[in-house]
N, CA, C and O atoms as a MOPAC input file, in Angstrom:
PM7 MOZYME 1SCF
protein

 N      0.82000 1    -1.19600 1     0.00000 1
 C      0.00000 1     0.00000 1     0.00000 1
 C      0.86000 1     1.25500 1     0.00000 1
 O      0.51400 1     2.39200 1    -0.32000 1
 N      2.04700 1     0.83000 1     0.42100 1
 C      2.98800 1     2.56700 1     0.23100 1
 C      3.80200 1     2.62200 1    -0.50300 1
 O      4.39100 1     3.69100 1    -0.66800 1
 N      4.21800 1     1.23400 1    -1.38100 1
 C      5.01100 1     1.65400 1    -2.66000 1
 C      4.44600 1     2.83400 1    -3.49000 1
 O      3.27100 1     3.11700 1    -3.72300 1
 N      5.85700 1     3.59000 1    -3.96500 1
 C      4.98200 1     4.21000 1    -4.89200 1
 C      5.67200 1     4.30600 1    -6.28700 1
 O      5.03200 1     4.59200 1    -7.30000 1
 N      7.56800 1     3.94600 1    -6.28700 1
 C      8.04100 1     4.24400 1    -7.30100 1
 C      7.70100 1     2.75900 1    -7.81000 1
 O      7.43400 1     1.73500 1    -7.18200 1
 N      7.83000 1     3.06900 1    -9.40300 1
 C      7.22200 1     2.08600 1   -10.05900 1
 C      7.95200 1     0.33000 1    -9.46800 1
 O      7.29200 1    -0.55500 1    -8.92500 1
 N      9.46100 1     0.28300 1    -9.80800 1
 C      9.71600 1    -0.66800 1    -9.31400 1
 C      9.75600 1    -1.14200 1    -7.89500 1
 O     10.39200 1    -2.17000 1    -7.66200 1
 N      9.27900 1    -0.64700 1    -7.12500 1
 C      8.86200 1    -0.51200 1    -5.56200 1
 C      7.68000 1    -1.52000 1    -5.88400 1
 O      7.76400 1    -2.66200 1    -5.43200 1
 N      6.58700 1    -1.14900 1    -6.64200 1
 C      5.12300 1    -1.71000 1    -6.82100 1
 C      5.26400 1    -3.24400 1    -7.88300 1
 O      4.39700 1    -4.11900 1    -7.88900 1
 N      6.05800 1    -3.27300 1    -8.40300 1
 C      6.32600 1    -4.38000 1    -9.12000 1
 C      6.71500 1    -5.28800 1    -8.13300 1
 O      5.88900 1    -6.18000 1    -7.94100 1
 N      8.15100 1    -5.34400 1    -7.16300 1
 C      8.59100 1    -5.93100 1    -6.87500 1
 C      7.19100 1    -6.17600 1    -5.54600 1
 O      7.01600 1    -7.39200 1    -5.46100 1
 N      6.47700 1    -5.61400 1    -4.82000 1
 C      5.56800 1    -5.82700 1    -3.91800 1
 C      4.49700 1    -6.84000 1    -4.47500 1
 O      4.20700 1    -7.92800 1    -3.97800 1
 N      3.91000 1    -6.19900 1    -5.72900 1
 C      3.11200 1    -7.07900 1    -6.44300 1
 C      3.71100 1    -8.58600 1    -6.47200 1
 O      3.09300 1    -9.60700 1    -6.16900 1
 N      4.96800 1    -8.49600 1    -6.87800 1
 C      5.65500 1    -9.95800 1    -7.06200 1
 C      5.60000 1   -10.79200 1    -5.65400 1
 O      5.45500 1   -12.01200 1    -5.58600 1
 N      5.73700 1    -9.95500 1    -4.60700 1
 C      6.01600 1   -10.68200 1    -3.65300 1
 C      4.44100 1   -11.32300 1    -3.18900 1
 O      4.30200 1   -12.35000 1    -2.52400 1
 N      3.17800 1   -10.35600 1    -3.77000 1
 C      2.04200 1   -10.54200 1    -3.03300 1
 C      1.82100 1   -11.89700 1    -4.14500 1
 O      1.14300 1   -12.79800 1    -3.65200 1
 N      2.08500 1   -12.03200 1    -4.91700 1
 C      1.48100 1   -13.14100 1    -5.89400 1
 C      2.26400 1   -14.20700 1    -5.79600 1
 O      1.96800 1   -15.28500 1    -6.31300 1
 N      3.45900 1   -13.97300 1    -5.04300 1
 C      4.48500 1   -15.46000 1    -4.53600 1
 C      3.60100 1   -16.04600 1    -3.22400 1
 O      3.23000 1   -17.20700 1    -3.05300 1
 N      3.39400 1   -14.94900 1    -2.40300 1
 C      2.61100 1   -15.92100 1    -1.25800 1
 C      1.17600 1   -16.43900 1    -1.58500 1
 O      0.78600 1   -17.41700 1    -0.94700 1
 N      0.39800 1   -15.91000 1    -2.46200 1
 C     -0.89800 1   -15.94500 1    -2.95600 1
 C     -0.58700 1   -17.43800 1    -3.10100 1
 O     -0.88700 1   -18.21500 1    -2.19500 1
 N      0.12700 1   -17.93100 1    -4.44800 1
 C      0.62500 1   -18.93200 1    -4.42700 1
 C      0.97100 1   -20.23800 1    -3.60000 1
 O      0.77200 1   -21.40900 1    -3.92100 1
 N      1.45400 1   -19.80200 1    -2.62500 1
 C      2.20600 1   -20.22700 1    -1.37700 1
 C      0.96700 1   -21.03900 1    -0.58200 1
 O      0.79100 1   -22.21000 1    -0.24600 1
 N      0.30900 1   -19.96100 1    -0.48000 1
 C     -1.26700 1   -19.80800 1     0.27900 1
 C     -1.84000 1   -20.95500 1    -0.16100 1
 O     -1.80900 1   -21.98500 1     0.51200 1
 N     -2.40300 1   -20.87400 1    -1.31600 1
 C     -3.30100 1   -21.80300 1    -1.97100 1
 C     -2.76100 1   -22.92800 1    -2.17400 1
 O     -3.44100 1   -23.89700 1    -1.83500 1
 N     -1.36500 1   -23.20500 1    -2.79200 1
 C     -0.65600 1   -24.65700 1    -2.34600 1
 C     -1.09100 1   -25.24100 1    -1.12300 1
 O     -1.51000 1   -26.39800 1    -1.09000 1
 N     -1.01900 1   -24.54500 1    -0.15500 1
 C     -0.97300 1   -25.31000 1     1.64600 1
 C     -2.56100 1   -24.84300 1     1.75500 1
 O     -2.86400 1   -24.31300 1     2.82400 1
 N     -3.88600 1   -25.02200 1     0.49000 1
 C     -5.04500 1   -25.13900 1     1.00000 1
 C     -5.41700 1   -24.06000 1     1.62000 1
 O     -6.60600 1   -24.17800 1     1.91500 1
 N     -4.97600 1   -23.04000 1     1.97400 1
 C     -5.82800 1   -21.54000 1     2.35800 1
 C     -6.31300 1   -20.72300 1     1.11400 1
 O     -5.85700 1   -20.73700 1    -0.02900 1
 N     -7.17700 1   -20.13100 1     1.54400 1
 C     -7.86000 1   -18.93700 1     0.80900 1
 C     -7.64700 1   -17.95800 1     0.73100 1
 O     -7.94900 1   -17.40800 1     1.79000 1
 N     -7.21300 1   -17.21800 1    -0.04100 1
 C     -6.29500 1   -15.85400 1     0.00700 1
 C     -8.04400 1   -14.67800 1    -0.33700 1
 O     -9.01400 1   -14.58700 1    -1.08900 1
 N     -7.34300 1   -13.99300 1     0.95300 1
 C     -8.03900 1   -12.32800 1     1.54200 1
 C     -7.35800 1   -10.85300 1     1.28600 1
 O     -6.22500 1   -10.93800 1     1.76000 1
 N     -7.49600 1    -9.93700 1     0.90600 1
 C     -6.77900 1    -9.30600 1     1.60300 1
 C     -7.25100 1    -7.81500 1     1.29300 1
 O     -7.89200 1    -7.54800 1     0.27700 1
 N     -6.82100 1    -6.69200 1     2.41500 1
 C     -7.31000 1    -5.94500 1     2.97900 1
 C     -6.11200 1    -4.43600 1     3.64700 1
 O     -4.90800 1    -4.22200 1     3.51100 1
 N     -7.10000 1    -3.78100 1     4.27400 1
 C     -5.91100 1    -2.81800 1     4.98000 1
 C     -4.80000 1    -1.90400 1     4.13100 1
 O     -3.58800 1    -2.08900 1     4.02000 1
 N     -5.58500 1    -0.92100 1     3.61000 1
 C     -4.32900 1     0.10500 1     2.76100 1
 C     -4.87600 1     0.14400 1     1.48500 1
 O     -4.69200 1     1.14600 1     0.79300 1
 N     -5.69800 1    -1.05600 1     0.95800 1
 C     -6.49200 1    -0.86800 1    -0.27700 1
 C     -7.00700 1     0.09500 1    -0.16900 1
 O     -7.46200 1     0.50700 1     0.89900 1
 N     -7.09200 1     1.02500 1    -1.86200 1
 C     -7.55000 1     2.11700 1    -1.94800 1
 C     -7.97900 1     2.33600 1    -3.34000 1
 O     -7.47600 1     1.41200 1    -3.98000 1
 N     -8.75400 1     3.20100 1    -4.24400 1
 C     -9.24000 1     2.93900 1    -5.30600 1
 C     -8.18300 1     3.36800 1    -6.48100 1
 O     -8.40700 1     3.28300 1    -7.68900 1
 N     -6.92400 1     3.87100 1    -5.83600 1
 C     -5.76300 1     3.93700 1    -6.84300 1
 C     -4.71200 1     2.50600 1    -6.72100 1
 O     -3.72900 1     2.62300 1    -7.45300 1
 N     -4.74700 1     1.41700 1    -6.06400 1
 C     -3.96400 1     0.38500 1    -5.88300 1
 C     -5.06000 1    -0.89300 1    -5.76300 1
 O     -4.44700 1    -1.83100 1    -5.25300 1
 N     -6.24400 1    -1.21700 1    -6.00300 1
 C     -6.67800 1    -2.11500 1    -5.93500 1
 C     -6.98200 1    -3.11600 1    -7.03100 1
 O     -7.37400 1    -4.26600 1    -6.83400 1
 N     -6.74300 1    -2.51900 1    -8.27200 1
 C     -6.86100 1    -3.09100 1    -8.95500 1
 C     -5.66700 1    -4.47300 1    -9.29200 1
 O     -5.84100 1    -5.68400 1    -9.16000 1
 N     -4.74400 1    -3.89000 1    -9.64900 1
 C     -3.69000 1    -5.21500 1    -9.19100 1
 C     -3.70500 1    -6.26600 1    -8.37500 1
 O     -3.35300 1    -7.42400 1    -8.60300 1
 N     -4.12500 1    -5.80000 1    -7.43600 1
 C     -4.39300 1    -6.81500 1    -5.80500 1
 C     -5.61400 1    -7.83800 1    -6.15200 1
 O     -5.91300 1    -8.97100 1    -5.77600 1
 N     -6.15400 1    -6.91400 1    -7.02800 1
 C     -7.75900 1    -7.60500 1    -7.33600 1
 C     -7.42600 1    -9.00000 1    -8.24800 1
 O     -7.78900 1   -10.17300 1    -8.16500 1
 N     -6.67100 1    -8.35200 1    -9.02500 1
 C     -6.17500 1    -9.40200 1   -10.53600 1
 C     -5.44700 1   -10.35600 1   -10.25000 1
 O     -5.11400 1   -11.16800 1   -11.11300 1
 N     -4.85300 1   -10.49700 1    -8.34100 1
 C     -3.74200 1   -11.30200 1    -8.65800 1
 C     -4.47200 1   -12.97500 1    -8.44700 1
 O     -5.40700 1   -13.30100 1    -7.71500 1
 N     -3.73300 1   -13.73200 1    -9.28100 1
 C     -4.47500 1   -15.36600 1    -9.26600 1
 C     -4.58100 1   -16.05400 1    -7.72000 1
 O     -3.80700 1   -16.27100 1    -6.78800 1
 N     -6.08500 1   -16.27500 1    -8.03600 1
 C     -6.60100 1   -16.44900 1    -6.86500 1
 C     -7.24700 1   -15.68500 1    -5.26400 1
 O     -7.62600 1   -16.16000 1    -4.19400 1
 N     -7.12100 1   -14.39300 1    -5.77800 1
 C     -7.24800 1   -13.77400 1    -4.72000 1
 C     -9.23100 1   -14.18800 1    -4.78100 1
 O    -10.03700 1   -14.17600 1    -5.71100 1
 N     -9.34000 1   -14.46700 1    -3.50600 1
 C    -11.03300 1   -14.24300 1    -3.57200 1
 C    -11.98200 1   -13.21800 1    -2.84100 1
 O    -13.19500 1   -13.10800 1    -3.01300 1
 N    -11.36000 1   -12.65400 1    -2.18100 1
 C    -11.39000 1   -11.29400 1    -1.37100 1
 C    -11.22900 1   -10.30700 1    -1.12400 1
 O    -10.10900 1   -10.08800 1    -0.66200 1
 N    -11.92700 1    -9.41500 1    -1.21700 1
 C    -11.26500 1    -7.90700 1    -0.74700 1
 C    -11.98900 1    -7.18200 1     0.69500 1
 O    -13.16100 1    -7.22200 1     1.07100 1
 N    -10.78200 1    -6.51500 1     1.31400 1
 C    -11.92600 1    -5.99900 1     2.58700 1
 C    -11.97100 1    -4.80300 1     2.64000 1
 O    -11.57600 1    -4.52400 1     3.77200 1
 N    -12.28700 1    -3.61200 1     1.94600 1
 C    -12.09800 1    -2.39900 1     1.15500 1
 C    -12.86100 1    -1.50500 1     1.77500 1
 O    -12.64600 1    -0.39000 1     1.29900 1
 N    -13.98700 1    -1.48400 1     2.97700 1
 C    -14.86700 1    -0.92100 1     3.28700 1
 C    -14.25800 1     0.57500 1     3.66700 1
 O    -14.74000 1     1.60700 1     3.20000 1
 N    -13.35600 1     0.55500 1     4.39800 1
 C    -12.85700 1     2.14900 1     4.78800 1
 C    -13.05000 1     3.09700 1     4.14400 1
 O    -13.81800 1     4.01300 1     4.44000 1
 N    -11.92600 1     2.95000 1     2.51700 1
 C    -11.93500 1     3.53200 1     1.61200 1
 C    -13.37100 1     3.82200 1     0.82000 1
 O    -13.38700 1     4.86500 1     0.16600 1
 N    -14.28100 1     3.20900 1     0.81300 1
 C    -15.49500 1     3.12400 1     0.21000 1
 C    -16.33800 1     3.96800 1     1.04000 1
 O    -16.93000 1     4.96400 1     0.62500 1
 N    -16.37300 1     3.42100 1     2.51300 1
 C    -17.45000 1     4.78000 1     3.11900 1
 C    -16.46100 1     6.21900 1     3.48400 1
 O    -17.08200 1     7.26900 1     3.32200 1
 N    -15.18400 1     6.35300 1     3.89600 1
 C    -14.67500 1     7.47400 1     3.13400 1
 C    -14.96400 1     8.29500 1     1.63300 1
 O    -14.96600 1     9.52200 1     1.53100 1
 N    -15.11600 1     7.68400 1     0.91500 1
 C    -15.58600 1     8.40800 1    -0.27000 1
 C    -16.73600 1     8.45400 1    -0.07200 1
 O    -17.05400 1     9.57400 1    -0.47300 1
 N    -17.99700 1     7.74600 1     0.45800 1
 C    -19.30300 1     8.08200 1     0.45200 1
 C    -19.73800 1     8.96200 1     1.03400 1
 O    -20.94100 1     9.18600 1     0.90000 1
 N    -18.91400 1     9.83000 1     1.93400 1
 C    -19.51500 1    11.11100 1     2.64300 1
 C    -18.90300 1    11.79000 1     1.88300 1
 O    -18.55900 1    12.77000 1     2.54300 1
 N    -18.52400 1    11.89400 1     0.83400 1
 C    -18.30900 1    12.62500 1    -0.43500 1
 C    -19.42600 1    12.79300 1    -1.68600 1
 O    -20.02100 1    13.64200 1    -2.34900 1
 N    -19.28600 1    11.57400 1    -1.53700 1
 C    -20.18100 1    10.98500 1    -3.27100 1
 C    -21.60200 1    10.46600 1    -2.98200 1
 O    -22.49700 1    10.62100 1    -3.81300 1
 N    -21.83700 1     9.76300 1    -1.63800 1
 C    -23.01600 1     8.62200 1    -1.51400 1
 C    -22.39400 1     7.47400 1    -1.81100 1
 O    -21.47100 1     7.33700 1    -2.61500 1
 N    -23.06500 1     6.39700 1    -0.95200 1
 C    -22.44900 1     5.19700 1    -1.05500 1
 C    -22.70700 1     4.64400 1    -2.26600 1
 O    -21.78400 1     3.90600 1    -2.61200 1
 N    -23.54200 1     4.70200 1    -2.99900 1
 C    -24.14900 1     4.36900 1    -4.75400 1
 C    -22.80800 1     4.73000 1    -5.29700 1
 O    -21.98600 1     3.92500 1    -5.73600 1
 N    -22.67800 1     5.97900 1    -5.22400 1
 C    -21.82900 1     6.35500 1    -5.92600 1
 C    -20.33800 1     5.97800 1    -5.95400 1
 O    -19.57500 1     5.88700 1    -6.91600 1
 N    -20.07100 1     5.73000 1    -4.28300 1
 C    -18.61800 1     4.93800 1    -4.29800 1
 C    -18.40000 1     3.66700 1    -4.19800 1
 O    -17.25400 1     3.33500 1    -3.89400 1
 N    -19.30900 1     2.72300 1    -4.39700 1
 C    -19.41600 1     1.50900 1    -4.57500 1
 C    -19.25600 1     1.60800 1    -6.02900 1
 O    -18.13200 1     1.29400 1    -6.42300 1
 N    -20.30600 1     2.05500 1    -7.14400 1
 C    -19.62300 1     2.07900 1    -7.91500 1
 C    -18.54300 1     2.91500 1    -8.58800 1
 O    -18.85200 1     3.53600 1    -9.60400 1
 N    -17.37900 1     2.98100 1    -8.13900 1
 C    -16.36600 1     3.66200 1    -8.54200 1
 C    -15.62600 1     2.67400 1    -8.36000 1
 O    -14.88600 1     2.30100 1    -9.27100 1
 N    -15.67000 1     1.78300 1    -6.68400 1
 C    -15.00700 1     0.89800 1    -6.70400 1
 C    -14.63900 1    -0.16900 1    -7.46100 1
 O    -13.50900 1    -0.62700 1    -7.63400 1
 N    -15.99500 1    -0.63700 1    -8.03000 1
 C    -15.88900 1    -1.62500 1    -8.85200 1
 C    -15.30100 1    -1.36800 1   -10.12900 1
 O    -14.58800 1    -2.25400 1   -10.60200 1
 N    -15.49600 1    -0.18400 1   -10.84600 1
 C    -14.67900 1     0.57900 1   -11.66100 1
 C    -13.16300 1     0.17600 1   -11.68100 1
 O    -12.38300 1    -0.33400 1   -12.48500 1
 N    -13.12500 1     0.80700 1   -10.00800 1
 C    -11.14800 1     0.69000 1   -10.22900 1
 C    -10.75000 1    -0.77700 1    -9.94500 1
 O     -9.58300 1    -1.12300 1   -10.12700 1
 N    -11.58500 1    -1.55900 1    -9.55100 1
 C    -11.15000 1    -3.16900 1    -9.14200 1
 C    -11.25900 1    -3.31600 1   -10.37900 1
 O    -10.09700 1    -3.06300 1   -10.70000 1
 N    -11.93200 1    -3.59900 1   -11.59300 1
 C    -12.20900 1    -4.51100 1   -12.96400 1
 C    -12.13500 1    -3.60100 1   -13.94500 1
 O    -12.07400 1    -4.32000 1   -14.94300 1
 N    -12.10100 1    -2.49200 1   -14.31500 1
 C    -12.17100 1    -1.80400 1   -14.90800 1
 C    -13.17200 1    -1.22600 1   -15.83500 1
 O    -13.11000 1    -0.54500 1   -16.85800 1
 N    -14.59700 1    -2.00400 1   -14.74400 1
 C    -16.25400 1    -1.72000 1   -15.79400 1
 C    -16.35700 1    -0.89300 1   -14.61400 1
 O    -15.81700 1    -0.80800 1   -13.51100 1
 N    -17.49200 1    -0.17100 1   -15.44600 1
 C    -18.38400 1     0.89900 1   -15.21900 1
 C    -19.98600 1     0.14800 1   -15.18900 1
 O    -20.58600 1    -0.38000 1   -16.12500 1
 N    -20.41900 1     0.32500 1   -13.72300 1
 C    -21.18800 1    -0.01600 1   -12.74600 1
 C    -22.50000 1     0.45100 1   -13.09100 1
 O    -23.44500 1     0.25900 1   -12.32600 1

């Protein structure tokens, strides 16, 4: 969540999709949460196997902005890249 120079975010990504891996070999279910935000979730979203996201912060943060309609779908926006 605090990388920000590009190869900072590569090499994090790499590391999150080595344990993802890791995870699901030894039979767990990969979650994950805490620091997601609607400029970094998309990656996290894409990586194989993830089946979870726990994103709520960021989402009702923006809804006393936007309405929750409205930042729900944004979210889904920046997770998949459709429009809601």
């Amino acid at each position: 969540a605090e990388a920000r120079e590009p190869i900072q975010v590569e090499q994090e990504l790499a590391n999150l999709a080595q344990g993802c891996e890791l995870a699901i070999a030894a039979g767990l279910r990969v979650n994950a949460g805490h620091g997601l935000t609607y400029w970094n979730v998309r990656p996290i979203a894409l990586l194989p196997g993830m089946e979870e996201l726990n994103i709520g912060h960021s989402i009702i943060s923006r809804s006393v902005l936007v309405g929750i309609d409205r930042a729900i779908r944004e979210m889904k926006a920046a997770m998949f890249g459709v429009i809601y």
